[in-house]
C-alpha positions as CSV (number, residue, x, y, z in Angstrom):
1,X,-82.4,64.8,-151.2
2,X,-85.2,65.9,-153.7
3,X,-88.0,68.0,-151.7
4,X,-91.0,69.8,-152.0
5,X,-92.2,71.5,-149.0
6,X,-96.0,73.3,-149.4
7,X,-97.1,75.8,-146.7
8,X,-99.4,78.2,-146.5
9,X,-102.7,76.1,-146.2
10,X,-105.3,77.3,-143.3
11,X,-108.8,77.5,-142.4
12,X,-110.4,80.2,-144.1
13,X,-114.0,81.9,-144.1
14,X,-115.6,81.5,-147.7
15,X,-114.7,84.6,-149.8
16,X,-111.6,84.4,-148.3
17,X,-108.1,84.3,-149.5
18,X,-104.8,82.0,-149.3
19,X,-101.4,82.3,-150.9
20,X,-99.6,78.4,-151.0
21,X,-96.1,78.0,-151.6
22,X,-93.9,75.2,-152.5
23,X,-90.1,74.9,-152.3
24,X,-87.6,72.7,-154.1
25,X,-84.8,71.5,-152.5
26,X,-81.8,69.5,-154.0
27,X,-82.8,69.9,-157.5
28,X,-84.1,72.9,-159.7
29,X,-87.8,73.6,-160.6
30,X,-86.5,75.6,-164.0
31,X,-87.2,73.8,-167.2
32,X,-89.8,71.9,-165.7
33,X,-93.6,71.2,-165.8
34,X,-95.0,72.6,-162.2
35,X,-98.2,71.7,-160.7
36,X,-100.7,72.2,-158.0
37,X,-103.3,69.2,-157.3
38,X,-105.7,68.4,-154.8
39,X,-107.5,66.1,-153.1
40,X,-110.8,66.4,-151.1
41,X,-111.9,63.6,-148.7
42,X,-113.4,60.1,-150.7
43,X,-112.6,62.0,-154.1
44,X,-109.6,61.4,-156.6
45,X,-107.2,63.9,-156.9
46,X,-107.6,66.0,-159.3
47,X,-105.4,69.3,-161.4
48,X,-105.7,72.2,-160.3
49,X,-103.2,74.5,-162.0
50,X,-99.8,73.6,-164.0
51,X,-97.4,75.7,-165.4
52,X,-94.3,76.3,-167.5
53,X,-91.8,77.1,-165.4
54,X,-89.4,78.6,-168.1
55,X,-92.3,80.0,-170.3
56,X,-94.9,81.0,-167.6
57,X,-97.1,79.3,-169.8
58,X,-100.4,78.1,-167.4
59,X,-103.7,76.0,-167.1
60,X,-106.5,76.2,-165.0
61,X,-108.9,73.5,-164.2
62,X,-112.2,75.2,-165.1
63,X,-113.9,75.2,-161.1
64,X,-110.7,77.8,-160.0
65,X,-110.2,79.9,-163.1
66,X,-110.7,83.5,-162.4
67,X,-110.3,82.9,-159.0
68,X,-106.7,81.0,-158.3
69,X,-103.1,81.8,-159.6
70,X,-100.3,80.2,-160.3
71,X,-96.6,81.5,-160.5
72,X,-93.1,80.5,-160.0
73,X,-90.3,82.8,-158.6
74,X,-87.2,81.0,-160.2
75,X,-84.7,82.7,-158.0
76,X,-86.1,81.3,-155.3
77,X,-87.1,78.2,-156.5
78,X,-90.6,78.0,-155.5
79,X,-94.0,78.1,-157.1
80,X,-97.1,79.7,-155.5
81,X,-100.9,79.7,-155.7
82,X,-102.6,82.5,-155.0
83,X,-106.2,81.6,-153.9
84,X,-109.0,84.2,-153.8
85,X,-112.8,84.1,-153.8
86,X,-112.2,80.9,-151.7
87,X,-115.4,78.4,-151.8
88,X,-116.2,75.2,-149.6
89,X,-115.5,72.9,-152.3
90,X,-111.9,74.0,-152.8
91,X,-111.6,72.1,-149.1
92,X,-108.9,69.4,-149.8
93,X,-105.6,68.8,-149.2
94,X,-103.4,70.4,-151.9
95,X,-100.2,69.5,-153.5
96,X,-97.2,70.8,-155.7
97,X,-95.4,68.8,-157.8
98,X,-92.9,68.4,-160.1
99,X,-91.6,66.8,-163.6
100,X,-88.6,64.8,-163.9
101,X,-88.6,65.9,-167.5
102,X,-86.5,68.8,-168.0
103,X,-88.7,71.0,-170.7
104,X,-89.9,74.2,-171.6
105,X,-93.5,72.8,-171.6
106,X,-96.3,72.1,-168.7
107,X,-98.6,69.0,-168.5
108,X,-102.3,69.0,-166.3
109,X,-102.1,65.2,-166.5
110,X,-100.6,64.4,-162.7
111,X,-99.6,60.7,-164.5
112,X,-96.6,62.6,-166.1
113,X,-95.5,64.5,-162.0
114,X,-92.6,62.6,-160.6
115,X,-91.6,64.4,-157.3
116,X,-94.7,65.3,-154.6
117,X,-94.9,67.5,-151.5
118,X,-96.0,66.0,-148.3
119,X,-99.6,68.4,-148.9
120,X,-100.7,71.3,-147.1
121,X,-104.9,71.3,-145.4
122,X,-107.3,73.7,-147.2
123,X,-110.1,74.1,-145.5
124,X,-113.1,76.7,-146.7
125,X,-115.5,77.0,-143.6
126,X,-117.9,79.5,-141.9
């Protein structure tokens, strides 16, 4: 059975910090487009972060860069973001996801994602 499984998600003060992580089951994230989406109440979802998992190769959506980080630890088959300088409006639910495509590239666009985690709460509050 093909899986991702987030964790990590929380309530945090603003300024705060959170590390996500997403495992794979049943299939291998290597040679694959990663991503890390979210969604925030009566908004579309939208990219936050994609990477190559074979070349490390990464994008930021412009509202998290300098601030958020993805990675992938291949051994262990799950990808991370590591979220610091937190803000209210990064308050949504956030999701990893994967390409069927097996490719040494990445993709923001979350038309070309094929598998999805169930999402992990994000919530930035004083």
């Amino acid at each position: 059975q093909l899986q991702l499984v987030e964790s990590g998600g929380g309530l945090v003060q603003p300024g705060g910090s959170l590390r996500l992580s997403c495992a794979a089951s049943g299939f291998t994230l290597d040679y694959r487009a990663i991503g890390w989406f979210r969604q925030a109440p009566g908004k579309e979802r939208e990219g936050v972060s994609c990477i190559s998992s074979r070349s490390g190769r990464t994008n930021y959506a412009d509202s998290v860069k300098g601030r958020f980080t993805i990675s992938t630890d291949n051994a262990k088959n799950t990808v991370y973001l590591q979220m610091n300088s937190l803000k209210p409006e990064d308050t949504a639910v956030y999701y990893c996801a994967a390409t069927s495509l097996r490719r040494n590239y990445y993709t923001c666009d979350l038309r070309n994602y094929d598998y999805w985690g169930q999402g992990t709460q994000v919530t930035v509050s004083s």
